[in-house]
C-alpha positions in Angstrom: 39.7 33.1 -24.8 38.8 32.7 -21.0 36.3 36.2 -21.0 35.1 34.0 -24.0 34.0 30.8 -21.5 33.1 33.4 -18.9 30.5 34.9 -21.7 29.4 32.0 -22.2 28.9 30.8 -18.8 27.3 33.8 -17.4 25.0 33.6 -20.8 24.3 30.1 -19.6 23.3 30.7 -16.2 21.2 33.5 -16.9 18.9 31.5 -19.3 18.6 28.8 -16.5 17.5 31.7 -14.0 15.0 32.9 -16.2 13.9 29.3 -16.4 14.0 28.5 -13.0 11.7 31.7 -12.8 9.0 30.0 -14.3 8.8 26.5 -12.8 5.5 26.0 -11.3 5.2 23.9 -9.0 2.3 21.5 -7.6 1.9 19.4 -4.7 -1.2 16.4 -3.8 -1.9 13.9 -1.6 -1.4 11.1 -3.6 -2.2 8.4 -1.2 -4.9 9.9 -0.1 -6.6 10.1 -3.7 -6.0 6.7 -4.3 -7.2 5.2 -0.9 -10.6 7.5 -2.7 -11.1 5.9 -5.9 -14.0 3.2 -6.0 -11.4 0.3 -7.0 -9.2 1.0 -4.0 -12.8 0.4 -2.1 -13.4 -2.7 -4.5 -9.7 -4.1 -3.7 -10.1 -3.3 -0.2 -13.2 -5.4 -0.4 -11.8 -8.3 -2.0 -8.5 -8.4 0.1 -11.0 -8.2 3.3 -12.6 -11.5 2.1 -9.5 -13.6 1.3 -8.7 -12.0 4.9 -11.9 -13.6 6.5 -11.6 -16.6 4.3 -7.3 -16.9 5.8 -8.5 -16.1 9.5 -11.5 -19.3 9.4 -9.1 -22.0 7.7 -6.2 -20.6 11.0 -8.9 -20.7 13.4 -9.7 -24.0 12.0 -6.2 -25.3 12.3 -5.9 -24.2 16.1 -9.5 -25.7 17.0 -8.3 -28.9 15.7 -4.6 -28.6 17.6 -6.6 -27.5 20.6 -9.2 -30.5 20.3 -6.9 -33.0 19.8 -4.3 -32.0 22.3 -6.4 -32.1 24.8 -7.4 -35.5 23.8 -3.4 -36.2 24.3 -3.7 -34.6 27.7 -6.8 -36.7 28.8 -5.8 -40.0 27.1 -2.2 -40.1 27.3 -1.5 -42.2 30.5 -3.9 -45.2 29.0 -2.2 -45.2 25.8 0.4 -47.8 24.9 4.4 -45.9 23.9 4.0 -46.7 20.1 0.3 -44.6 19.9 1.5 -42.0 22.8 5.0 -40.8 20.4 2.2 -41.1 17.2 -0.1 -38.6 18.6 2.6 -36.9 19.8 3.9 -36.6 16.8 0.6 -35.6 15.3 0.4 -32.6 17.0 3.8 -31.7 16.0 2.6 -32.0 12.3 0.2 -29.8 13.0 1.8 -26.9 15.1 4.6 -27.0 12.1 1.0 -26.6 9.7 0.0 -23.8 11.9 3.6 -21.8 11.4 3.6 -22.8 7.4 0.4 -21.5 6.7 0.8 -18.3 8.9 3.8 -17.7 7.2 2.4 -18.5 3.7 -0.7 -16.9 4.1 0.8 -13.7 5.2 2.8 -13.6 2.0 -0.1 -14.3 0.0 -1.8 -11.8 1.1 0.6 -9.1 0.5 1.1 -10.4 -2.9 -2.5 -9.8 -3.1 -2.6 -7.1 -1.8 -0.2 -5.6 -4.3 -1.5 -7.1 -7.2 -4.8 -5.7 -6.5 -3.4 -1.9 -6.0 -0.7 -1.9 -9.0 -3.3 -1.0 -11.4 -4.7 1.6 -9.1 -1.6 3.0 -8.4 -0.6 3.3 -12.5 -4.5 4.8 -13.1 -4.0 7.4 -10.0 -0.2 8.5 -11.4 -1.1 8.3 -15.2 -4.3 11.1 -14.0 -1.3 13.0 -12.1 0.9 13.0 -15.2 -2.0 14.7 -17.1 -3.2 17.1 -15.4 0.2 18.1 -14.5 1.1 18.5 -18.4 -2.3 20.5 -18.9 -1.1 22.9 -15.9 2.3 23.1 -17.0 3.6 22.3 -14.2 7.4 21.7 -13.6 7.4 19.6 -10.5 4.5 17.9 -8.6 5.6 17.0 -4.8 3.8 14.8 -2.5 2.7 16.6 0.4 3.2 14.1 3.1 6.6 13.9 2.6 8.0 17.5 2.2 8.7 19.0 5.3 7.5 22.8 4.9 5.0 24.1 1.2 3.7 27.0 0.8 0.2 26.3 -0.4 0.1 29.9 -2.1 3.3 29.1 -4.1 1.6 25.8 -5.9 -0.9 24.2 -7.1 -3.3 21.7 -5.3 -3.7 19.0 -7.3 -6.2 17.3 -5.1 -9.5 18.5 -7.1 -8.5 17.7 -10.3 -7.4 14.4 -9.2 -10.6 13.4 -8.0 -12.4 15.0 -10.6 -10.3 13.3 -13.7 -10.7 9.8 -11.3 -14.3 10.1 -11.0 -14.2 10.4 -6.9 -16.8 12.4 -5.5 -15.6 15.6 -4.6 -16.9 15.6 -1.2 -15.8 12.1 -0.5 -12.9 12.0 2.4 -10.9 9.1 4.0 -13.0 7.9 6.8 -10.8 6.6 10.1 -10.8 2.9 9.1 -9.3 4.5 5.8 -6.6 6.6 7.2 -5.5 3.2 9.3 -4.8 1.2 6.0 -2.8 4.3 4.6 
């Protein structure tokens, strides 16, 4: 009974070696292709203006502290109590305006920010998952996070990702592109 089990099991691993024998294996930039594809450029371009549009209502906000408590400073001493603690407590109302909206808008705009690449994400992975099926590839690794590939032992998926995402295949990051990465 046991050379039985030890048939068995040595039947059992030898399949799985012959398997493991043909596992191909692929490797992309993923991020890279994505940070590529004309609706990363588009989101980019839309998250840049709510940006602009976040950054004028802040400067805004501290133009109208700064104005009016300078106005405190010069006018203070000929004010009566009652309108020195109002004012006072105007610019109070809006320094704690200043730290809500910082904190809000910052949130917002990663919400954004997310919502805008979730779709480019699931269109850049769902062109991965292809091409990897039409290669027949076993495992597809991301080459920023392995710490030593053998380029000659996989498949560079990089090509065919920009080709089945309609990227230019001469199109690269440029430096402002790589920052956001």
């Amino acid at each position: 009974m046991k050379k039985f089990f030890v048939i068995v099991a040595a039947a059992i691993a030898s399949v799985a070696f012959a398997d493991a024998q043909n596992l191909k294996f692929g490797y992309v930039n993923f991020d890279e292709v994505v940070m590529l594809m004309a609706e990363t450029d588009s989101a980019r371009a839309d998250l840049e203006v709510a940006q602009k549009d976040a950054n004028d209502t802040y400067q805004a906000m501290i133009e109208e502290y700064n104005l009016k408590a300078e106005q405190y400073q010069q006018k203070v001493a000929s004010w009566t109590p009652a309108v020195q603690e109002s004012k006072a407590r105007e610019l109070t109302e809006i320094e704690q305006r200043i730290r809500d909206f910082e904190s809000s808008i910052q949130l917002e705009l990663s919400q954004m920010q997310q919502r805008l690449m979730a779709p480019i994400y699931q269109k850049a992975s769902d062109a991965l998952n292809k091409i990897s099926k039409a290669k027949g590839l076993s495992f597809v690794f991301h080459t920023t996070s392995l710490l030593y590939y053998d380029p000659s032992q996989g498949t560079d998926l990089t090509a065919d990702m920009k080709a089945e995402l309609g990227i230019p295949a001469d199109k690269v990051l440029n430096l402002q592109q790589q920052n956001i990465q």
